[in-house]
PDB file of N, CA, C and O in Angstrom:
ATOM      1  N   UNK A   1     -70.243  -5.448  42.690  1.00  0.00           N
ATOM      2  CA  UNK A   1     -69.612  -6.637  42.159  1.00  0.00           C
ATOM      3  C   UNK A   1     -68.505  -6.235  41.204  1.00  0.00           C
ATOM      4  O   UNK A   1     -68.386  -5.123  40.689  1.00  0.00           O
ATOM      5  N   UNK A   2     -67.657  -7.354  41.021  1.00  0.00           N
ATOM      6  CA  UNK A   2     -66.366  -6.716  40.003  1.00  0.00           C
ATOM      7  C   UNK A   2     -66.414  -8.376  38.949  1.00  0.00           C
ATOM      8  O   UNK A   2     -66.676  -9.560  39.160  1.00  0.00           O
ATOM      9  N   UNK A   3     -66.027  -7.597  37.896  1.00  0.00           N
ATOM     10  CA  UNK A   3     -65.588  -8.525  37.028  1.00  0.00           C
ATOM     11  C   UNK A   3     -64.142  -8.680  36.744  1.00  0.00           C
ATOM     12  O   UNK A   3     -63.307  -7.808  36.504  1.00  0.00           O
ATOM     13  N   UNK A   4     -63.992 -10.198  36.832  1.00  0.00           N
ATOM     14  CA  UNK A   4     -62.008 -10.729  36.637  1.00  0.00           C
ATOM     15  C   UNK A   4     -62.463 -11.811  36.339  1.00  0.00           C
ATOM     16  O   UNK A   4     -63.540 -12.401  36.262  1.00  0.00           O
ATOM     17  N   UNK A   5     -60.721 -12.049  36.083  1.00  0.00           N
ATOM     18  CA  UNK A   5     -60.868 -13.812  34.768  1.00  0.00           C
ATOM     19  C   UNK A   5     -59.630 -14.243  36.035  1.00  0.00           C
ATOM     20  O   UNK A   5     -58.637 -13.683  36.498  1.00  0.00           O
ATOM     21  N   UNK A   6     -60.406 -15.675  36.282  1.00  0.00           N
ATOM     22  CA  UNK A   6     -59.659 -16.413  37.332  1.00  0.00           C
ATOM     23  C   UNK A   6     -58.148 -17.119  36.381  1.00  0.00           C
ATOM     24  O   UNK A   6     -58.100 -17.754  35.327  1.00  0.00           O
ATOM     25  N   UNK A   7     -57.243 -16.729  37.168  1.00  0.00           N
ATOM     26  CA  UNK A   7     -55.900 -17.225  36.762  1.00  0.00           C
ATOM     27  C   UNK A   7     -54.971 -18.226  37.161  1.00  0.00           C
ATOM     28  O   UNK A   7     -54.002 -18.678  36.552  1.00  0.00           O
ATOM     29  N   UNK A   8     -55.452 -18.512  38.352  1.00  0.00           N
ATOM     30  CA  UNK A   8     -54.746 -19.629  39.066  1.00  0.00           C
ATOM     31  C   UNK A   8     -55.695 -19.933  40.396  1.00  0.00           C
ATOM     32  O   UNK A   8     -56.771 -19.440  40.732  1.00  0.00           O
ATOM     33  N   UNK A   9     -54.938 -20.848  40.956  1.00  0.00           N
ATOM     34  CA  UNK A   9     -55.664 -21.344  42.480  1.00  0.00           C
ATOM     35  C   UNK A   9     -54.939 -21.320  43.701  1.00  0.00           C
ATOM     36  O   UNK A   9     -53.955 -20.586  43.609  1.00  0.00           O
ATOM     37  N   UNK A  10     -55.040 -21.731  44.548  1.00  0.00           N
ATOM     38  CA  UNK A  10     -54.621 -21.788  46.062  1.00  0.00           C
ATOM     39  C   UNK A  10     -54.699 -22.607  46.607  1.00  0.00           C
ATOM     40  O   UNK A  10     -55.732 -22.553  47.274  1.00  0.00           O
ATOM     41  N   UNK A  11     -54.089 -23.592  46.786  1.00  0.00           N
ATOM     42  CA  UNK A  11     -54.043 -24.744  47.622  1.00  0.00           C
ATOM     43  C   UNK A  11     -53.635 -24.528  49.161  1.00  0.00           C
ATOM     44  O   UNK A  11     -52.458 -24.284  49.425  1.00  0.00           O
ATOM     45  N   UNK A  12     -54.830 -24.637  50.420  1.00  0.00           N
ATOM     46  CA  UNK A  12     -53.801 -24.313  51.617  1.00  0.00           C
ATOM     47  C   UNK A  12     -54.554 -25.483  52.664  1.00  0.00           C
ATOM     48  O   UNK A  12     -55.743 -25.623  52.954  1.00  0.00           O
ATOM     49  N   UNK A  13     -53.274 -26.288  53.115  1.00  0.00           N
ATOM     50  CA  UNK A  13     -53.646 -27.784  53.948  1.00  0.00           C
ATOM     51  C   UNK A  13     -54.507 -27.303  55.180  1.00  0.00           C
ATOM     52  O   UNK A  13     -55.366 -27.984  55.741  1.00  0.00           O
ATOM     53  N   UNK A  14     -54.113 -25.941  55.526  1.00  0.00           N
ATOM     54  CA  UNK A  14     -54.455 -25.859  57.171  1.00  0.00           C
ATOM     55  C   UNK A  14     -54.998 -24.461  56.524  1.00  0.00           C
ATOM     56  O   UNK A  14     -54.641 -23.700  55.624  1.00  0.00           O
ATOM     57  N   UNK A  15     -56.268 -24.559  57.668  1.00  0.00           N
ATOM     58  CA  UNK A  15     -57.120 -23.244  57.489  1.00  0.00           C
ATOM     59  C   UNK A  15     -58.533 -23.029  58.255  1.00  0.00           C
ATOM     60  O   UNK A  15     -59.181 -23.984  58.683  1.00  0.00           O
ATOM     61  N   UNK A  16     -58.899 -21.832  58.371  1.00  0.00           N
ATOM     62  CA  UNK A  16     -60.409 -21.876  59.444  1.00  0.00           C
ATOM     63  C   UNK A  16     -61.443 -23.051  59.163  1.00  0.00           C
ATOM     64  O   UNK A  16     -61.715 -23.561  58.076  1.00  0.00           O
ATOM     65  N   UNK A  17     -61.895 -23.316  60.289  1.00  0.00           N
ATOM     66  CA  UNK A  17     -62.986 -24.650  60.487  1.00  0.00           C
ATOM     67  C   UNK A  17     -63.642 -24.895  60.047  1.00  0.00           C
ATOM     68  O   UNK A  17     -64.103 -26.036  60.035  1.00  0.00           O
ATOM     69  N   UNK A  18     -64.289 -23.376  59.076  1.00  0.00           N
ATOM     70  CA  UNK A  18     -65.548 -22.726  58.444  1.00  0.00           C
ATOM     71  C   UNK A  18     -65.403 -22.632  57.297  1.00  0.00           C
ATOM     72  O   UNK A  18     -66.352 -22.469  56.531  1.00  0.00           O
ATOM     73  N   UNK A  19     -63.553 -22.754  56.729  1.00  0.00           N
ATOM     74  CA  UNK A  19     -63.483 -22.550  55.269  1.00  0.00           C
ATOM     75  C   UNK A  19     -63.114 -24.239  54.790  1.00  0.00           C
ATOM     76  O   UNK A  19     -62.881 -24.319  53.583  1.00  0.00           O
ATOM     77  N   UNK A  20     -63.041 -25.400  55.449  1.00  0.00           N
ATOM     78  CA  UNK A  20     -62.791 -26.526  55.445  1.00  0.00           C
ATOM     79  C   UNK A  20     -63.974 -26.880  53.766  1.00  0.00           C
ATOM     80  O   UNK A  20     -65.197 -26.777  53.669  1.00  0.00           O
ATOM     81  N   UNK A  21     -62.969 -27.282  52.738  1.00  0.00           N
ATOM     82  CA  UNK A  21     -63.665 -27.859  51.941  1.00  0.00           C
ATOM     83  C   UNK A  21     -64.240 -26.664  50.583  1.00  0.00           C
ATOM     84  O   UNK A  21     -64.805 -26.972  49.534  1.00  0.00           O
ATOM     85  N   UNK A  22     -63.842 -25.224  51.091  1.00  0.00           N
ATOM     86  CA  UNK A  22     -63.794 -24.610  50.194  1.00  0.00           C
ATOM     87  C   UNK A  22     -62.278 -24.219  49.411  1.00  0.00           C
ATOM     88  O   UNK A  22     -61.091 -24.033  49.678  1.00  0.00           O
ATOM     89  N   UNK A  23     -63.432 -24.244  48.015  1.00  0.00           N
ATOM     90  CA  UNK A  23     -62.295 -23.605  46.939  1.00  0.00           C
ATOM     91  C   UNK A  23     -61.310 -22.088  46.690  1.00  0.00           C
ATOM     92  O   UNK A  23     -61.719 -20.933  46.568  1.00  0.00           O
ATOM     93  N   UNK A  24     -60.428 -22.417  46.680  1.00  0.00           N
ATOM     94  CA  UNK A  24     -59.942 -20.784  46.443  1.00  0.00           C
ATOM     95  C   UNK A  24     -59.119 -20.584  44.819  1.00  0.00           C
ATOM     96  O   UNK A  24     -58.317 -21.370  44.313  1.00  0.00           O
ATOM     97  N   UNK A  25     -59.502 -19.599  44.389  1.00  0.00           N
ATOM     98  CA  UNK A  25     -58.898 -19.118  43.158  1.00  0.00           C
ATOM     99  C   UNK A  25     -58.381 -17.616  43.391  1.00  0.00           C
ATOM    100  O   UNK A  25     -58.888 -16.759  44.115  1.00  0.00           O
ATOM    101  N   UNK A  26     -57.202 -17.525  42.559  1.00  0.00           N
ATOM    102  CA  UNK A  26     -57.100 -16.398  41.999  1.00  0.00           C
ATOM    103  C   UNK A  26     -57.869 -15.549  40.528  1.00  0.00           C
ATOM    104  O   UNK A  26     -58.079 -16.100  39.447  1.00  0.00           O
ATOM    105  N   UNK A  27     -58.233 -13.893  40.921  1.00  0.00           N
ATOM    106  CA  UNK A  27     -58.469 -13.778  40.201  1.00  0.00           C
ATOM    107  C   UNK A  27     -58.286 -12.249  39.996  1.00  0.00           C
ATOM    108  O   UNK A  27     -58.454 -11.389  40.861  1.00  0.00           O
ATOM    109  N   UNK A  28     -57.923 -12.063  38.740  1.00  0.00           N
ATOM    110  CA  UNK A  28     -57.268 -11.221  38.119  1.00  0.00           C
ATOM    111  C   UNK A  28     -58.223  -9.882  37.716  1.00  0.00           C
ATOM    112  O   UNK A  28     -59.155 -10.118  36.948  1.00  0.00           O
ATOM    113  N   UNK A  29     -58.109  -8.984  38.020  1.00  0.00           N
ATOM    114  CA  UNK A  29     -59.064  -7.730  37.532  1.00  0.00           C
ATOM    115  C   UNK A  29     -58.267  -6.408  37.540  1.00  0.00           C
ATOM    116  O   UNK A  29     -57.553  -5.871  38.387  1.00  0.00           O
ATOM    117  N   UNK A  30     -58.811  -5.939  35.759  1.00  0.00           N
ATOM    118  CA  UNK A  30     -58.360  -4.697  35.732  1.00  0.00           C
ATOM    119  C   UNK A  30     -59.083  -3.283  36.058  1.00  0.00           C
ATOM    120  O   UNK A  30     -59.992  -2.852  35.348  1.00  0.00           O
ATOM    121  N   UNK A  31     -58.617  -2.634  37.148  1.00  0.00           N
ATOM    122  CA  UNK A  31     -59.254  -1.264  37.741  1.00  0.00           C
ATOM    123  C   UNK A  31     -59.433  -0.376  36.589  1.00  0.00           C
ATOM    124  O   UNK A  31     -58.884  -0.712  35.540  1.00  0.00           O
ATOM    125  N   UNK A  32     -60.192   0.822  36.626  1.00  0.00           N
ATOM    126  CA  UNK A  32     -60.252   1.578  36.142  1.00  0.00           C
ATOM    127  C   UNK A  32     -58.827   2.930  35.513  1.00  0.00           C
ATOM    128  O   UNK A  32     -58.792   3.681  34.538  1.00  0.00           O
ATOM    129  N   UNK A  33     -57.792   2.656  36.738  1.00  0.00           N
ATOM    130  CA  UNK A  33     -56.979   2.988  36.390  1.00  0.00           C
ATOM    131  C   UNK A  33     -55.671   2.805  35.166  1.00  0.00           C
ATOM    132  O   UNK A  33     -54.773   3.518  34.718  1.00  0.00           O
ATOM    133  N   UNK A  34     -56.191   1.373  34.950  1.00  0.00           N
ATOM    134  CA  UNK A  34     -55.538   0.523  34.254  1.00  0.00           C
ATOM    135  C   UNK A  34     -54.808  -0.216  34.410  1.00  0.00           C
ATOM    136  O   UNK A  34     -54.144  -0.826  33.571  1.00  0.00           O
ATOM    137  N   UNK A  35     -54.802  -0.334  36.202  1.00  0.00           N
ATOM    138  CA  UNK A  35     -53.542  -1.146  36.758  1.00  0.00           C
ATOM    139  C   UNK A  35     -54.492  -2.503  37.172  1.00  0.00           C
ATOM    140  O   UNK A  35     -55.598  -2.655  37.691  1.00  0.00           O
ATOM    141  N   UNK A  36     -53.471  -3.363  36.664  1.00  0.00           N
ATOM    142  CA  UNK A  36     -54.319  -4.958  37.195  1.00  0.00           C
ATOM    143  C   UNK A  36     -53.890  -5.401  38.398  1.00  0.00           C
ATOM    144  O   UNK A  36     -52.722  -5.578  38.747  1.00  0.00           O
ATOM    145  N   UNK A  37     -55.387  -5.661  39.334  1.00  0.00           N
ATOM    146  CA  UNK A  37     -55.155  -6.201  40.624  1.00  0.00           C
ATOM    147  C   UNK A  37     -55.840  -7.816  40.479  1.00  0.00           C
ATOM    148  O   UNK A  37     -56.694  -8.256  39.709  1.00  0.00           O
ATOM    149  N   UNK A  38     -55.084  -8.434  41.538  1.00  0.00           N
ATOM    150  CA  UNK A  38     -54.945  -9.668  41.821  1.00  0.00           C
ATOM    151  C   UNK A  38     -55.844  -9.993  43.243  1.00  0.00           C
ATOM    152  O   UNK A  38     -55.645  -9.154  44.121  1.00  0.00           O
ATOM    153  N   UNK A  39     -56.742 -11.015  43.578  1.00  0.00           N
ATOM    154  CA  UNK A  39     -57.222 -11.232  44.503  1.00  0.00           C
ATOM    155  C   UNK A  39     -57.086 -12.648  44.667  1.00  0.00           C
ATOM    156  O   UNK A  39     -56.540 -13.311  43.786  1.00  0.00           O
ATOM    157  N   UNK A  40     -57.714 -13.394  46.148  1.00  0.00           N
ATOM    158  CA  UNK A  40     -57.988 -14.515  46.339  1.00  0.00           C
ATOM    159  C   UNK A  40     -59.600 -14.364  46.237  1.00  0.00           C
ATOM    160  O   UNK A  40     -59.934 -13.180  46.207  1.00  0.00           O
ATOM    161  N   UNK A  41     -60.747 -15.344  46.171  1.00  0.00           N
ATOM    162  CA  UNK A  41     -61.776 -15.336  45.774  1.00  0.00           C
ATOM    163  C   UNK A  41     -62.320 -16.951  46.505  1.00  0.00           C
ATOM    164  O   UNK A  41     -61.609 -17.930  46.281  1.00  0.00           O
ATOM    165  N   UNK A  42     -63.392 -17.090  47.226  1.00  0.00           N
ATOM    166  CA  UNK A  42     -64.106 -18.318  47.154  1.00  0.00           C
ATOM    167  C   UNK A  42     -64.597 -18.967  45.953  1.00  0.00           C
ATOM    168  O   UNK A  42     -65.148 -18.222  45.143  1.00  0.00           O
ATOM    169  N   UNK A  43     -64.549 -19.681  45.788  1.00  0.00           N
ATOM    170  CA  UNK A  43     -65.312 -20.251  44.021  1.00  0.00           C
ATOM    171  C   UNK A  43     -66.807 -21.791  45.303  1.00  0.00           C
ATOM    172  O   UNK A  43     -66.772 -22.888  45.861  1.00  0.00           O
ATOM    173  N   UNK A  44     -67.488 -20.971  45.096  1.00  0.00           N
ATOM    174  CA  UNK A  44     -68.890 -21.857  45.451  1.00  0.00           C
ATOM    175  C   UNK A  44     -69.338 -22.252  43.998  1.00  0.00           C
ATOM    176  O   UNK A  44     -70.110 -23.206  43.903  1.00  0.00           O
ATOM    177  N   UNK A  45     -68.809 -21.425  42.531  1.00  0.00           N
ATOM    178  CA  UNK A  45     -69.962 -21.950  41.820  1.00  0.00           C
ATOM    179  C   UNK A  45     -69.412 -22.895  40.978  1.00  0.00           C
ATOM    180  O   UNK A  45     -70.267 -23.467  40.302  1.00  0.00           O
ATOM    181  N   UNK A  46     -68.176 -23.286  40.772  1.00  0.00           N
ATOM    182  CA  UNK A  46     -67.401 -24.289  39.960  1.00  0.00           C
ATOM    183  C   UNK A  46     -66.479 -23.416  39.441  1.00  0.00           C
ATOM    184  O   UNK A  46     -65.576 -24.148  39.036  1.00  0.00           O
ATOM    185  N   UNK A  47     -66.283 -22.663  39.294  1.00  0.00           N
ATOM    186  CA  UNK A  47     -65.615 -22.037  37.899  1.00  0.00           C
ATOM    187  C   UNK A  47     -64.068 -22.361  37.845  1.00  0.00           C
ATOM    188  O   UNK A  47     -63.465 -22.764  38.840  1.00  0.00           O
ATOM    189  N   UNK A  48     -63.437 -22.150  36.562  1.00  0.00           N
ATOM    190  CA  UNK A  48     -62.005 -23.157  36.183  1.00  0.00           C
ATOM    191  C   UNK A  48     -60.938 -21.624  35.551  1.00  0.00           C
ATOM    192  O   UNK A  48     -61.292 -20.462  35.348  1.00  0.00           O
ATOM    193  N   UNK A  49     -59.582 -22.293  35.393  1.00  0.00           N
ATOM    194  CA  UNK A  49     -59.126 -21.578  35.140  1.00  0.00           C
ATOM    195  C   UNK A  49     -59.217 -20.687  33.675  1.00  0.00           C
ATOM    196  O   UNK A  49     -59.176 -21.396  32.669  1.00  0.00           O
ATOM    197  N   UNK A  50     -59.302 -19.642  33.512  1.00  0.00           N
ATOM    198  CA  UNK A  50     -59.331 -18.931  31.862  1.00  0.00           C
ATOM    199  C   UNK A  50     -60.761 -18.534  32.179  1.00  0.00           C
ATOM    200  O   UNK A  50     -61.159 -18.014  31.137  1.00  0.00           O
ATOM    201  N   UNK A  51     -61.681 -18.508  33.014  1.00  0.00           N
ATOM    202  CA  UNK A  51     -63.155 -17.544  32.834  1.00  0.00           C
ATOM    203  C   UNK A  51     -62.923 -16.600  33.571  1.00  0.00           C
ATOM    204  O   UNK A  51     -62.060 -16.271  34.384  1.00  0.00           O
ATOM    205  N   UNK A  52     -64.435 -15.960  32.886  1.00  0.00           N
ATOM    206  CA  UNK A  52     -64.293 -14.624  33.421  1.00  0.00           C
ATOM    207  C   UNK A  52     -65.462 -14.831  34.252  1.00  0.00           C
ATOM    208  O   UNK A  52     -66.307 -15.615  33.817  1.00  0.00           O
ATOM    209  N   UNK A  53     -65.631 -14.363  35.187  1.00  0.00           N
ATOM    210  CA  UNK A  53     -66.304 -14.516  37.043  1.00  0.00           C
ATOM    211  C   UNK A  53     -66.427 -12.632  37.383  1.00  0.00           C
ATOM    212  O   UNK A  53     -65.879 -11.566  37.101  1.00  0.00           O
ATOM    213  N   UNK A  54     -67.703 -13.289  38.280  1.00  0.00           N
ATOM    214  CA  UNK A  54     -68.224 -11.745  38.778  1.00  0.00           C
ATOM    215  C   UNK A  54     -67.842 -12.204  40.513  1.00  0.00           C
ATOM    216  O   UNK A  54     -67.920 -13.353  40.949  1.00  0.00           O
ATOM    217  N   UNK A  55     -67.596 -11.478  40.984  1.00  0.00           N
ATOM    218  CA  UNK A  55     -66.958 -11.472  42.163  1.00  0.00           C
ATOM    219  C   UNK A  55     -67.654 -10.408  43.231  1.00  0.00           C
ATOM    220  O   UNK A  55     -67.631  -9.184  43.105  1.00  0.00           O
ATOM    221  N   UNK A  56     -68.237 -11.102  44.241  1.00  0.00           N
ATOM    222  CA  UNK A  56     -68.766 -10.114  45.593  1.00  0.00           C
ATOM    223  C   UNK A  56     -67.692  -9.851  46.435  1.00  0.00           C
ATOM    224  O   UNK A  56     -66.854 -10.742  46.576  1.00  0.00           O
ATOM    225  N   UNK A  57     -67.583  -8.994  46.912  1.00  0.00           N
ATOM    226  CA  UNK A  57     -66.764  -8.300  48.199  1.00  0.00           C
ATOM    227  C   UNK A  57     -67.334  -8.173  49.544  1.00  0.00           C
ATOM    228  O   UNK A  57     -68.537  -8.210  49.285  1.00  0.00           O
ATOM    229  N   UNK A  58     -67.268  -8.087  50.416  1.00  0.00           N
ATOM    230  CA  UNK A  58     -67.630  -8.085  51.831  1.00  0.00           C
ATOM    231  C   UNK A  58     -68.364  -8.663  52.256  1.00  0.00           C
ATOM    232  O   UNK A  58     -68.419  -9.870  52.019  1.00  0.00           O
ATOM    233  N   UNK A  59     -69.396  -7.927  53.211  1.00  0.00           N
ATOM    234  CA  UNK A  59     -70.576  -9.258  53.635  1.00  0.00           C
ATOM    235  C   UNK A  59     -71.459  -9.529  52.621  1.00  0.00           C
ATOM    236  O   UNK A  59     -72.268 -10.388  52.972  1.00  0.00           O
ATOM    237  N   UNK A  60     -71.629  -9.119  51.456  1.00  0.00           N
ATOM    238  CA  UNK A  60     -72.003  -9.746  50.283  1.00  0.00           C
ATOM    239  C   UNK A  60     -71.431 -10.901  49.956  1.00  0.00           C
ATOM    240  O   UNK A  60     -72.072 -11.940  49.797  1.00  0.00           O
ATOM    241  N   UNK A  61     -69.761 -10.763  49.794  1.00  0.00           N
ATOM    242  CA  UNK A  61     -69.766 -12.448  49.844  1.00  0.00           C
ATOM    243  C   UNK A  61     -69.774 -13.104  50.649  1.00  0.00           C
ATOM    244  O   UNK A  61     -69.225 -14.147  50.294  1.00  0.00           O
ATOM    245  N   UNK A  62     -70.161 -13.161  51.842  1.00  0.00           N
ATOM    246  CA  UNK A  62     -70.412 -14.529  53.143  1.00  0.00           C
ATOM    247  C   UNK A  62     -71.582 -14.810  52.698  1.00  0.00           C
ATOM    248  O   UNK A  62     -71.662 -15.985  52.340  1.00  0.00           O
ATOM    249  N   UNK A  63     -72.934 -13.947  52.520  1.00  0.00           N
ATOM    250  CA  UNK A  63     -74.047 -13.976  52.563  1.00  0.00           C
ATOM    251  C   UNK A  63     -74.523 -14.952  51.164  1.00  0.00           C
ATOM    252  O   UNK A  63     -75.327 -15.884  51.152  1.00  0.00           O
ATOM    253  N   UNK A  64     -73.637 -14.316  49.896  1.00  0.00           N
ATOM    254  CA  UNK A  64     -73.781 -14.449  48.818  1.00  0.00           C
ATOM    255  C   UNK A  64     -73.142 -16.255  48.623  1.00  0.00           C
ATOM    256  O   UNK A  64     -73.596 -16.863  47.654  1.00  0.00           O
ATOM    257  N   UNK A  65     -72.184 -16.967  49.501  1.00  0.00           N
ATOM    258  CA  UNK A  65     -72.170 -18.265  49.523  1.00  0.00           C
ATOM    259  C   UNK A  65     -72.608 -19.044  50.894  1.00  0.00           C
ATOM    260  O   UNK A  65     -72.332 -20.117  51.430  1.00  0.00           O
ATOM    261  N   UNK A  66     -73.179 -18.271  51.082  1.00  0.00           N
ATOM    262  CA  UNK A  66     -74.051 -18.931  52.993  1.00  0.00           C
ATOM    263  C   UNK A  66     -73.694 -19.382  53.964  1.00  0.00           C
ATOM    264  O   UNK A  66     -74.159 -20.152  54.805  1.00  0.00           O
ATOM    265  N   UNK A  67     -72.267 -18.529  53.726  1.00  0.00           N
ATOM    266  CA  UNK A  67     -71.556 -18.586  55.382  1.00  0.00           C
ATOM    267  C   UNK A  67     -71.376 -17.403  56.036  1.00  0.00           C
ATOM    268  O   UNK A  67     -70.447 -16.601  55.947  1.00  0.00           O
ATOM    269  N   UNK A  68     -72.215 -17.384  56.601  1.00  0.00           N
ATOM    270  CA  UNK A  68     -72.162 -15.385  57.420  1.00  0.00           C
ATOM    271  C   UNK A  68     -71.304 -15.324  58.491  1.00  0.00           C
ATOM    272  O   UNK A  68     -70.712 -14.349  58.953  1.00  0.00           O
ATOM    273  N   UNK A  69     -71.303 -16.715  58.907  1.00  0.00           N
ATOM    274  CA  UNK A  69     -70.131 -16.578  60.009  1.00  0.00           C
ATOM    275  C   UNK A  69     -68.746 -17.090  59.686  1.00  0.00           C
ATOM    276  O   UNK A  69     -67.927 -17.286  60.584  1.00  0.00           O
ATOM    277  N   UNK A  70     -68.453 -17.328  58.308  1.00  0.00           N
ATOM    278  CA  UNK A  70     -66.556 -17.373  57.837  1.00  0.00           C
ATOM    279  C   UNK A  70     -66.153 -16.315  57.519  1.00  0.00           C
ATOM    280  O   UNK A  70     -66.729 -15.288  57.160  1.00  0.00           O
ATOM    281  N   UNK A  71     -65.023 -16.601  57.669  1.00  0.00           N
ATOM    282  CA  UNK A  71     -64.121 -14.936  56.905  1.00  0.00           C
ATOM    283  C   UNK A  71     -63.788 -15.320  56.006  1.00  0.00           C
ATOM    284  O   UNK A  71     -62.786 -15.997  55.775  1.00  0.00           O
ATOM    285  N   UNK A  72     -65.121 -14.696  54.869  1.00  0.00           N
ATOM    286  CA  UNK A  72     -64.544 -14.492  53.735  1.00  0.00           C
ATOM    287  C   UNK A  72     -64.597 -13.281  53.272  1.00  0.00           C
ATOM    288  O   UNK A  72     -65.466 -12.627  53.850  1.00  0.00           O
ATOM    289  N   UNK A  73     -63.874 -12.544  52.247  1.00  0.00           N
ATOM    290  CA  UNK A  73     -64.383 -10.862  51.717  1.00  0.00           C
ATOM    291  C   UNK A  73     -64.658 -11.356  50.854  1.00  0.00           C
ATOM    292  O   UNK A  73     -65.886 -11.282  50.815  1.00  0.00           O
ATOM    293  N   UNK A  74     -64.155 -12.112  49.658  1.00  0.00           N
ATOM    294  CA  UNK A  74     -64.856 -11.771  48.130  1.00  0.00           C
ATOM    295  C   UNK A  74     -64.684 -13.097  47.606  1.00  0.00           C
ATOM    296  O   UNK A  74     -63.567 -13.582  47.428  1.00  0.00           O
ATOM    297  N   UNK A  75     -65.913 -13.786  47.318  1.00  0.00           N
ATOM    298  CA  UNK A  75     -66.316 -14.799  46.681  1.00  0.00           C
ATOM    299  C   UNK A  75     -66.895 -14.634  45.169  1.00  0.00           C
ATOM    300  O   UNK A  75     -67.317 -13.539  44.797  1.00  0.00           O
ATOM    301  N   UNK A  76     -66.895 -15.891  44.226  1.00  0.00           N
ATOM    302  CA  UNK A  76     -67.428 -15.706  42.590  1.00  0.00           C
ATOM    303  C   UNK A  76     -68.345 -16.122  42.899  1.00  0.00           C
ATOM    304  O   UNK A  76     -68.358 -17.297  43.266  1.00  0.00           O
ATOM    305  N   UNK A  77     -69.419 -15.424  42.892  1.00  0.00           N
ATOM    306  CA  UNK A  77     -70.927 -15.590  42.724  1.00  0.00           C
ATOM    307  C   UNK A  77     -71.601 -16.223  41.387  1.00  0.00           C
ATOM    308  O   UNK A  77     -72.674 -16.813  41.260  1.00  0.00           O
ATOM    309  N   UNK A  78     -70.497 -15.863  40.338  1.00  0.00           N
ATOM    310  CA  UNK A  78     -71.165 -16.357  38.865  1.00  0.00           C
ATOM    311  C   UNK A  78     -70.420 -16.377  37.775  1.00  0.00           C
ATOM    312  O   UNK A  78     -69.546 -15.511  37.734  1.00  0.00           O
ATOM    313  N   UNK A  79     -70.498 -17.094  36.888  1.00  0.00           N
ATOM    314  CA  UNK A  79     -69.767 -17.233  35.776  1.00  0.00           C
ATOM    315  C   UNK A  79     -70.078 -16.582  34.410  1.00  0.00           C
ATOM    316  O   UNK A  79     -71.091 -17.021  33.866  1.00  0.00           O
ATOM    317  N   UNK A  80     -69.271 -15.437  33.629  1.00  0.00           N
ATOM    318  CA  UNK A  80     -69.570 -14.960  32.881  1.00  0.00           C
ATOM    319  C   UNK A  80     -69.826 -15.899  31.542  1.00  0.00           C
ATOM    320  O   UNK A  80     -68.808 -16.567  31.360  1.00  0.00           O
ATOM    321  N   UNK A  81     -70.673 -16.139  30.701  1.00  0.00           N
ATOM    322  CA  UNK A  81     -70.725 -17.452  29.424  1.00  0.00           C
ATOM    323  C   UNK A  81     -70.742 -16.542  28.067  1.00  0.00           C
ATOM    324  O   UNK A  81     -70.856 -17.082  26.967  1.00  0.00           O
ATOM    325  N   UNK A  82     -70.632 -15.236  28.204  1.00  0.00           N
ATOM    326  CA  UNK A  82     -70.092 -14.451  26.593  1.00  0.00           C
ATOM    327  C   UNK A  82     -68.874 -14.110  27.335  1.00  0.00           C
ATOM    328  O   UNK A  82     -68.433 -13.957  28.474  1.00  0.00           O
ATOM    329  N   UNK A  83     -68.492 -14.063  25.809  1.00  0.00           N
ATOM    330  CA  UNK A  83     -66.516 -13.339  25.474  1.00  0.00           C
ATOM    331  C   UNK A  83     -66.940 -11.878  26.137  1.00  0.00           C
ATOM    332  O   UNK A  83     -67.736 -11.192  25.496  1.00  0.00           O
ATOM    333  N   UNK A  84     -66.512 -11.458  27.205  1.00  0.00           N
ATOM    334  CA  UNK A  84     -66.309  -9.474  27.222  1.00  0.00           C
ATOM    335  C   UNK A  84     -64.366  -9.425  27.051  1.00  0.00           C
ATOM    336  O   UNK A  84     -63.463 -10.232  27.267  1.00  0.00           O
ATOM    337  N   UNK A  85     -64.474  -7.583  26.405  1.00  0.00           N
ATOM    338  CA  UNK A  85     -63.017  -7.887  26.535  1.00  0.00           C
ATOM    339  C   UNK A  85     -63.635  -6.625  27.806  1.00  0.00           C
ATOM    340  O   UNK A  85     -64.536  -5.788  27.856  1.00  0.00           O
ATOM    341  N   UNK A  86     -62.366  -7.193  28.836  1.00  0.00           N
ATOM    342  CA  UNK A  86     -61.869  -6.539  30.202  1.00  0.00           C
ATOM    343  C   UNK A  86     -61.440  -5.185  29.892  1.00  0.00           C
ATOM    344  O   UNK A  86     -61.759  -4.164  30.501  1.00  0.00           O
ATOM    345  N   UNK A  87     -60.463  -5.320  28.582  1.00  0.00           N
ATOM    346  CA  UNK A  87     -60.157  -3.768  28.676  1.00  0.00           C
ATOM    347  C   UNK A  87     -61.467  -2.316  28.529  1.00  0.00           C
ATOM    348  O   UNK A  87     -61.542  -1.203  29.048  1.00  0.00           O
ATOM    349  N   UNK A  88     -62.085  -2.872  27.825  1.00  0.00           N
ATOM    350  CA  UNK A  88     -63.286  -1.632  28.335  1.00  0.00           C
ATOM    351  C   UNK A  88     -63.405  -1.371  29.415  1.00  0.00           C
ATOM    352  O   UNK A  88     -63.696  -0.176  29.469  1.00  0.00           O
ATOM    353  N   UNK A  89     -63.350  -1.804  30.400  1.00  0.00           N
ATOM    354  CA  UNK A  89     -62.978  -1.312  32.239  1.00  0.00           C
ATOM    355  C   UNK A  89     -61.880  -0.829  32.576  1.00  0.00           C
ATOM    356  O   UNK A  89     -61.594  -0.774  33.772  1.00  0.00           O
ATOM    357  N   UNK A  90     -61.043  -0.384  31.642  1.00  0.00           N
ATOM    358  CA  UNK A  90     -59.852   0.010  31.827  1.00  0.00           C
ATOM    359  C   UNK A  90     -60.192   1.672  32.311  1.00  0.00           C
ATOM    360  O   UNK A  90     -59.267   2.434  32.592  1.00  0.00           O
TER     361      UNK A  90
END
């Protein structure tokens, strides 16, 4: 799992049959290298812009929001509710 703080969203009219009605966010995470990467993310659990979110990758996240048969790679499984600062993952 990775931790990032969602920064924006994704609005898209047309899209798979399977993703109909799901949310998409961006979300922001800094690697170990220190370089910050940017993803798209499912949001199944509510989460808004300015939190910080733990994020599954692969068939962890289909499984992890209970669609095994959409394409998704990396969904927010959960919402972080203490302050971390990110840069310690730097």
């Amino acid at each position: 799992m990775l931790i990032g703080k969602i920064i924006g969203s994704v609005v898209s009219t047309r899209k798979n049959e399977k993703l109909v009605g799901s949310k998409f966010m961006i979300v922001e995470m800094s690697a170990g290298t220190g370089v910050t990467k940017r993803m798209v993310a499912v949001d199944n659990v509510g989460a808004g812009i300015g939190e910080t979110v733990l994020v599954a990758t692969g068939s962890a996240a289909r499984i992890g929001c209970g669609q095994e048969e959409a394409p998704i790679d990396a969904a927010i499984v959960g919402i972080i509710d203490s302050d971390i600062d990110l840069s310690l993952y730097d």
